[in-house]
N, C-alpha and C positions, 0 to 999 in steps of 0.2 A: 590214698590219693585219688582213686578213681569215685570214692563217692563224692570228694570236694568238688571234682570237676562238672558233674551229674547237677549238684545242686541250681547250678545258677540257670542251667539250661531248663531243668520244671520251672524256677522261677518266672522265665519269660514267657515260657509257655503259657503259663496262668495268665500273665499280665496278657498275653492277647486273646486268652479268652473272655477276658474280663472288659479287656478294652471292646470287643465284637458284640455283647449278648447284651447292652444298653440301645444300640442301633435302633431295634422298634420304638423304644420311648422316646424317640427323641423325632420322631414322625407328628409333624403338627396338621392339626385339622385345615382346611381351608376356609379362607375370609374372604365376603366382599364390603366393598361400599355402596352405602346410596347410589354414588355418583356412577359405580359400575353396572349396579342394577339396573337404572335408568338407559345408560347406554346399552348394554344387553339385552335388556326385552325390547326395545327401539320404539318405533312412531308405528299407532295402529288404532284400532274404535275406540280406547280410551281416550285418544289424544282429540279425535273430534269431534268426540261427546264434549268433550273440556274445553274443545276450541269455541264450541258453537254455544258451553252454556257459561263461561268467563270471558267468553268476549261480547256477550250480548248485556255486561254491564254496560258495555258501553254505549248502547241502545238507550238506557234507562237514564244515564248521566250527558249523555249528547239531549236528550229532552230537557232534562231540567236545566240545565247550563243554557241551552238557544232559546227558550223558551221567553227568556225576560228579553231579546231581541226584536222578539213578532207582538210583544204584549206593550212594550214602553210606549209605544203610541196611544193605545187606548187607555192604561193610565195614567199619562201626560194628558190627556185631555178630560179623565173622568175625575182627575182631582187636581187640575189645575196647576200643572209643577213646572218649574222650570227647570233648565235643563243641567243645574246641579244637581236637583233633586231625583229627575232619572237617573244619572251616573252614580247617584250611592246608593241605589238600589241592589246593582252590577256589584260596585264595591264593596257592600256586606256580605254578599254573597260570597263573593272571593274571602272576604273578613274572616269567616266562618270556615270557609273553608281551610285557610292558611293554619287557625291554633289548631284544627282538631286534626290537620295532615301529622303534627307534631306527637298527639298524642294517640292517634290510633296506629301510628306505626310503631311507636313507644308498647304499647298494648299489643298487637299484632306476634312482636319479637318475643313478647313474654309468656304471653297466654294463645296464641294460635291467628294465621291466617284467616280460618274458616268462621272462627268464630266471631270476630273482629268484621266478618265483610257482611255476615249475616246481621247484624247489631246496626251497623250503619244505612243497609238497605232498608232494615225498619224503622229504622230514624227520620231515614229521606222520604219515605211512604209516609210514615203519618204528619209530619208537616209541611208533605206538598198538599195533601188535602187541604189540611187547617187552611192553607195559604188562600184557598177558593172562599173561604168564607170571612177572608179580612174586611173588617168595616170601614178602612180608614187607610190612611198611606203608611203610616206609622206601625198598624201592626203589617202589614204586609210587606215592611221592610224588615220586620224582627223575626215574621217565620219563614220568607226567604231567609234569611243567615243561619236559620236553623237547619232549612235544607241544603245550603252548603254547608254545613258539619257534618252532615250525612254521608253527602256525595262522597266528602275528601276520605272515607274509608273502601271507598271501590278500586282503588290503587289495587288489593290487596288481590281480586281478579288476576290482575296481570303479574303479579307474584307468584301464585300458585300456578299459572300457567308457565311459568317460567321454570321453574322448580322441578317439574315433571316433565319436561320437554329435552328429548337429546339435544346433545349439542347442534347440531349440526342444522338441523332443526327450525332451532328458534331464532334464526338468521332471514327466513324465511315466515314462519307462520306469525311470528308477534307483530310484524308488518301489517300483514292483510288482517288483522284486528282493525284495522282503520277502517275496513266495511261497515264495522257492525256501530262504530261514531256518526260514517257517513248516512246511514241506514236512519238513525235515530235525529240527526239533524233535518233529513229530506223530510221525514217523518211528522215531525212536529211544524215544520214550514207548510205540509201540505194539509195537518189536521189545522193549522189557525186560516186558512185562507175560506176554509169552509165553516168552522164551527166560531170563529167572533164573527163575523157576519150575519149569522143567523142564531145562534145561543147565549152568544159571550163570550168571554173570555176567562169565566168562574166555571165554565165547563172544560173548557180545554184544558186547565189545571187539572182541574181532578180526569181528565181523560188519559192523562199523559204520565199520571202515577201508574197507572195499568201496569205499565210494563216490569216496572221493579215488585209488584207484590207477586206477577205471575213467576219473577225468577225468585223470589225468597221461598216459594212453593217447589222448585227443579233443583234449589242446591243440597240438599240431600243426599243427592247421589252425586258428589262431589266430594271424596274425603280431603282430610285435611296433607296438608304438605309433609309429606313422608322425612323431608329433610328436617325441618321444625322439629318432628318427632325424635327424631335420632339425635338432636341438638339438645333436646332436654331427656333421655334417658328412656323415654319410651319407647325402644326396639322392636317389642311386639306388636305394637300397633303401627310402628310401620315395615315392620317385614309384612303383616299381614296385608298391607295399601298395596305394598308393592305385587304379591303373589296374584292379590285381585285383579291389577294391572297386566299382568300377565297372560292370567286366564280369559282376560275380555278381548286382551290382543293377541291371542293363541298363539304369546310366545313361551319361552322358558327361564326360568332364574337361574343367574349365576350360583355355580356350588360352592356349596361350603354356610358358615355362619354371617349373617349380616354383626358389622362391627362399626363403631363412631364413637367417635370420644364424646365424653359426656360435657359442653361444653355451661360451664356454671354462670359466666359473666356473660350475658346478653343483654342487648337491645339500649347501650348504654350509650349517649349520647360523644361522651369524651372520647368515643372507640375513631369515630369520623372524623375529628380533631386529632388521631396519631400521629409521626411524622410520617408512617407509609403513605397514608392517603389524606393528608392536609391538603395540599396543592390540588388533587384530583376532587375533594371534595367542594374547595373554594370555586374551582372553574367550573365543576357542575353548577352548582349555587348561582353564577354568575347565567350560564346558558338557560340553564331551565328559567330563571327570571325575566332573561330576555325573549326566549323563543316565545313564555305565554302572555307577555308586554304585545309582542308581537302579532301572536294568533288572534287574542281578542280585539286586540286594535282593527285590524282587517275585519270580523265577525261585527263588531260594531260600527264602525267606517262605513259599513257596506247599504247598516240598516240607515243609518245617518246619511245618507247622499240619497235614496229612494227615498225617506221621511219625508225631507227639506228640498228634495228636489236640487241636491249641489252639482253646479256643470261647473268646473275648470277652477272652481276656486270662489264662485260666486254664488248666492241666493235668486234662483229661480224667481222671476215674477209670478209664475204661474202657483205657487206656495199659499196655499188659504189660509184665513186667518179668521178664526171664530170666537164669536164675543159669547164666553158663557156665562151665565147670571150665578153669584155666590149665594150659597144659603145664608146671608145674614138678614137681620130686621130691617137693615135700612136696603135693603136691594140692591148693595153696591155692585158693580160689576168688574171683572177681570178679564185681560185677553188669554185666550188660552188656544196653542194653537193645534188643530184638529187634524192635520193632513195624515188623513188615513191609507193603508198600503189599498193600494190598489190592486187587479187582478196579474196584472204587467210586472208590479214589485214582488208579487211571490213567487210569479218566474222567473225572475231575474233572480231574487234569491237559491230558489233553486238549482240553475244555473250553474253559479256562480259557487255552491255548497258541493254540488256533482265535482268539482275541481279539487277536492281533499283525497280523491280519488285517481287524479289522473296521473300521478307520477308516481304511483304504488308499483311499476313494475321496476321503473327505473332506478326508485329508491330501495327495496329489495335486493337489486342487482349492483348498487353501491354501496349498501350493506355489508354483503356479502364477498365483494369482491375489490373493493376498495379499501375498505375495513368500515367501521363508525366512525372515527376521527375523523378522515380524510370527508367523507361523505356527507357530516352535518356541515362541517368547514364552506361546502359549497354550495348546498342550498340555502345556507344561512347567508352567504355572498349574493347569491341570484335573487331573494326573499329583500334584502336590502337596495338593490337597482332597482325591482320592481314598486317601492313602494313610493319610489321617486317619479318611475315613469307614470304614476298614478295621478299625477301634475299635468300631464301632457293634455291640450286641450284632444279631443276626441267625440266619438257619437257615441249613442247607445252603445252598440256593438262592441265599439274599443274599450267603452270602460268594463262591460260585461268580460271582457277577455282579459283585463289587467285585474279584473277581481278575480276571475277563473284561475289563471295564473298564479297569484300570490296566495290564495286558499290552498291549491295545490303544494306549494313549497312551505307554507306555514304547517301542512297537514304530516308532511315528510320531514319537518325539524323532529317532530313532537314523536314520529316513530321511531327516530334512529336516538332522541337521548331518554327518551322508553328504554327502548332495551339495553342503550349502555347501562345506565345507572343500576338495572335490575342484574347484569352481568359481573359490575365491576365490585361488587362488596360482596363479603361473604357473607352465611348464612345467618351469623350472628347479629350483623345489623343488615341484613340487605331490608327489610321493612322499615328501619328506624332510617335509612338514607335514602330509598324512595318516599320516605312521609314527609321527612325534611326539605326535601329537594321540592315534591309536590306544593310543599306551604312556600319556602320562599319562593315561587315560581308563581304563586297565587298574589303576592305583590304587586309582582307586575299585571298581572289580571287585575287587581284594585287601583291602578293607577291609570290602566288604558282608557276606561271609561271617561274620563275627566279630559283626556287628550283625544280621542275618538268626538266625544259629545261634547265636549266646552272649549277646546284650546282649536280643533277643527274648526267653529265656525265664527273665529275671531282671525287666523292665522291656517290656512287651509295646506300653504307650501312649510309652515312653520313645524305642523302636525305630522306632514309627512317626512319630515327631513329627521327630525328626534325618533321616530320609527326608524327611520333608513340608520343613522348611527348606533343604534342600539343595538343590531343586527350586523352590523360590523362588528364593534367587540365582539358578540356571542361568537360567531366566525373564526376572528384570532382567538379566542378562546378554546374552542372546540380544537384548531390544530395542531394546538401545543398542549391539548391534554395528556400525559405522561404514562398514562395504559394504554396500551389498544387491547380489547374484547375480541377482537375475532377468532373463534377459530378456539378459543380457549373454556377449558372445562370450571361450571359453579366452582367458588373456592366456597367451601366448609369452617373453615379458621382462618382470621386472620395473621 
């Protein structure tokens, strides 16, 4: 009897030794992510090497973009166009810009940010040159369009600066990106007031590529977006970005193994069209078309009232009008009208450009502490009043201040649905929903022209009131967007 009773008691004894002596195996390694990486080694020389050489796209693309502003004079008069013929100038460009926003974000998701943004700035450099040596209106409308296919791959700048920016962060720095637009517009306002006066205006072209071949030379030391990386299976090339990042910001990496799923289906259009983000994608689509309806209506408005000399709604007598002889055999002639910027319009330009800048602290500060919602919602309200009181008769000084004014709030739309859009999709399409967003947003860029230059000087109160409504929607749109961004960390999958 006394062995039976013995038995069952080794029994358990065993069972808990058995159950004790697996305890080490079952000790798992430690994991992080990207997204903790980024937050752990924080903001340091990395981040504004990155600041200062992804945000100085926008140097390069504020040139080629303003550039047909300060030029439409002197080829409205060197080939005689009227003033539909300037406006699709603008429009192709946007043209250009709109398909290839589609396909280099398409591109971008698949094959790389870095690669994608290099590729477009070689695009944009060699047919801004071509562009100085157009014979004719017609090619200089074909290699403009080419340069905007170019441009529309500079998105991808403020992607990767996004990517690698903590949270907390880029509330703050993707804002003051808007220096290095205002940098690049002051820029080319102050090289045309010197150099078509005395060289041309085939010099200023090709002056004004400078700056994108000097950055295709700096992005080098720029890697590619460690997130991208992780999204298609290459781990080690971005735990190695990260570790780089590290040692430049003499922080430290989180311990353990970097881990991310390997995410197969990207950059697919039908992913934007989900039910998650249908509605958020629709109202983006909606704002981004109006805010850049909006922006370049103002950007050209501004050069169209100095050109023509418009006070209150009306055509200036003081407006020249020059008879230039056509090259044909019978000597027929055309009026063409010649009213060139004066030394007074490219400070008022100036001006008037200074003002994309002046509510960078406010906008920041409603950024951040408002949310994005809340904060597009009402500069895109004040951006609508203002474009009414642009009617008001007034002096020099007033209208300089109602252009100051709405520059600044069109400058502040374009920052805060920047960074929504780059916030609110994950890694998988966030390029394929800023490229889209970018293209139909370029629409409206293709349509301001025509309402700016054509529909302005038939209907002056007519021009501004279809601005001023379009900016309402964008408004109610923006404050019933169904995310708010703030405050919340990249999503990785949708």
């Amino acid at each position: 009897m006394a062995t039976k009773q013995t038995e069952p008691v080794t029994t358990i004894s065993l069972r808990k030794l058995s159950l004790g002596t697996p305890e080490p195996q079952k000790k798992q390694s430690k994991t992080f992510t990207v997204e903790e990486a980024v937050e752990t080694i924080g903001f340091g020389r990395f981040h504004i090497a990155l600041f200062l050489i992804m945000g100085s796209t926008g140097v390069a693309e504020a040139m080629e973009i303003m550039l047909i502003a300060v030029v439409s004079p002197v080829i409205r008069c060197e080939w005689q166009l009227e003033n539909w013929q300037v406006a699709l100038v603008t429009t192709m460009v946007f043209f250009g810009y709109m398909v290839f926003s589609i396909l280099f974000g398409l591109l971008a998701d698949r094959y790389g940010r870095w690669k994608i943004l290099l590729i477009s700035f070689l695009w944009g450099a060699y047919f801004s040159l071509l562009t100085s040596f157009s014979p004719s209106y017609i090619w200089f409308v074909f290699l403009r369009t080419m340069v905007g296919c170019g441009v529309s791959g500079h998105a991808q700048g403020l992607i990767i600066k996004t990517e690698f920016l903590p949270t907390k962060y880029r509330g703050y720095m993707l804002p003051l990106s808007q220096v290095f637009w205002l940098a690049g517009s002051l820029l080319i306002i102050g090289l045309a007031s010197v150099v078509i006066p005395t060289i041309g205006w085939r010099w200023l072209i090709r002056i004004a590529s400078i700056p994108g071949i000097i950055l295709i030379m700096v992005f080098k030391f720029i890697p590619e977006s460690a997130r991208f990386n992780v999204s298609t299976g290459n781990t080690q090339a971005a735990l190695a970005t990260l570790e780089r990042i590290a040692k430049i910001n003499r922080s430290v990496m989180p311990e353990g193994k970097l881990v991310e799923p390997i995410l197969e289906k990207r950059g697919r259009f039908a992913d934007l069209l989900h039910a998650k983000y249908l509605r958020t994608t629709l109202q983006i689509w909606v704002i981004w078309l109006g805010i850049s309806f909006a922006y370049y209506g103002v950007i050209l408005a501004s050069a169209e009232l100095l050109e023509r000399d418009l006070v209150c709604g009306s055509r200036s007598e003081s407006e020249s009008e020059v008879v230039v002889t056509m090259g044909d055999p019978e000597g027929s002639q055309s009026p063409c009208h010649c009213h060139m910027f004066a030394p007074s319009d490219y400070r008022t330009m100036i001006i008037s450009t200074i003002g994309e800048i002046a509510l960078n602290p406010l906008n920041i500060l409603g950024i951040n502490f408002l949310g994005r919602r809340l904060s597009l919602s009402i500069t895109m309200g004040c951006t609508a009043l203002f474009f009414l009181l642009l009617n008001i008769c007034t002096s020099s000084a007033g209208l300089i201040g109602f252009l100051f004014m709405l520059r600044a709030l069109v400058a502040a739309n374009f920052n805060t649905i920047y960074i929504y859009t780059a916030e609110v999709y994950p890694t998988t399409m966030r390029s394929l929903g800023m490229g889209t967003s970018g293209s139909l947003c370029r629409i409206g860029a293709m349509v301001a022209p025509f309402i700016a230059q054509v529909l302005m000087s038939a209907s002056f109160l007519g021009a501004l009131c279809l601005f001023s409504s379009v900016c309402v929607v964008c408004a109610i749109s923006a404050f019933t967007l169904p995310i708010e961004t703030k405050g919340r960390a990249l999503q990785q999958i949708k």
